[in-house]
N, C-alpha and C positions, 0 to 999 in steps of 0.2 A: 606499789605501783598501781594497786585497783584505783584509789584516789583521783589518778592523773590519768586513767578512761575514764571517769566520770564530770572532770574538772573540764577537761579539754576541749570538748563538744561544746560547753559552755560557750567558753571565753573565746573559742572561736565563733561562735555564733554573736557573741555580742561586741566581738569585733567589729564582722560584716555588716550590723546594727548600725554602728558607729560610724563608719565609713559610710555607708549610704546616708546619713542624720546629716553629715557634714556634707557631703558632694550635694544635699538637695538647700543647705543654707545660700541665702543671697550675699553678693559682696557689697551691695549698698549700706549695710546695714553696719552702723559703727558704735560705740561705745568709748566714750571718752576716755576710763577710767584703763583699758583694755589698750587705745591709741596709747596712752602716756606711759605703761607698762612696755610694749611692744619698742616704743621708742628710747627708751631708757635701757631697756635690754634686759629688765626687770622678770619677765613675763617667764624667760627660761628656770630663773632660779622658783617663780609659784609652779612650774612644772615637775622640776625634780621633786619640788617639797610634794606634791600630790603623788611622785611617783614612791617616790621613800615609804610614803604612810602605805601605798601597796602594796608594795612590796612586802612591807612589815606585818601586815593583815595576813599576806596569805601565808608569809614564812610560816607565820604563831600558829596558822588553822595546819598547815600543813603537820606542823610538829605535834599537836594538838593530835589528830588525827592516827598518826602514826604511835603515839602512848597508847590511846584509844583500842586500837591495833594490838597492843602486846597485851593489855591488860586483857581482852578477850580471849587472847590465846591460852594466858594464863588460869583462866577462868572456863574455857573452853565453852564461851558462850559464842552464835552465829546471829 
């Protein structure tokens, strides 16, 4: 659980990042490629695929992390 004190301050910070990056973007501002996506209904399935590969990233780091973890115990390395 040390992991996820260290993890969390993060990604809450780079939330708050994000959300303000987006509230300051204009709505004039278009992209064709993005309109044809959005219209198609396309735009949610490039969504999930970016959330997938996130997900997948921090699963591995998390699991990663936690071997990490026993191998130092076992080792009785700090």
């Amino acid at each position: 659980m040390n992991i996820m004190k260290k993890v969390f301050p993060l990604l809450l910070s780079l939330l708050i990042i994000s959300i303000n990056t987006i509230a300051q973007t204009t709505v004039d501002t278009t992209v064709p490629m993005a309109d044809k996506l959005r219209e198609d209904g396309k735009i949610w399935v490039v969504v999930v695929v970016i959330a997938v590969v996130f997900a997948g990233i921090a699963i591995n780091m998390l699991r990663l992390e936690s071997k990490v973890g026993k191998i130092e115990k076992e080792l009785k390395i700090k």
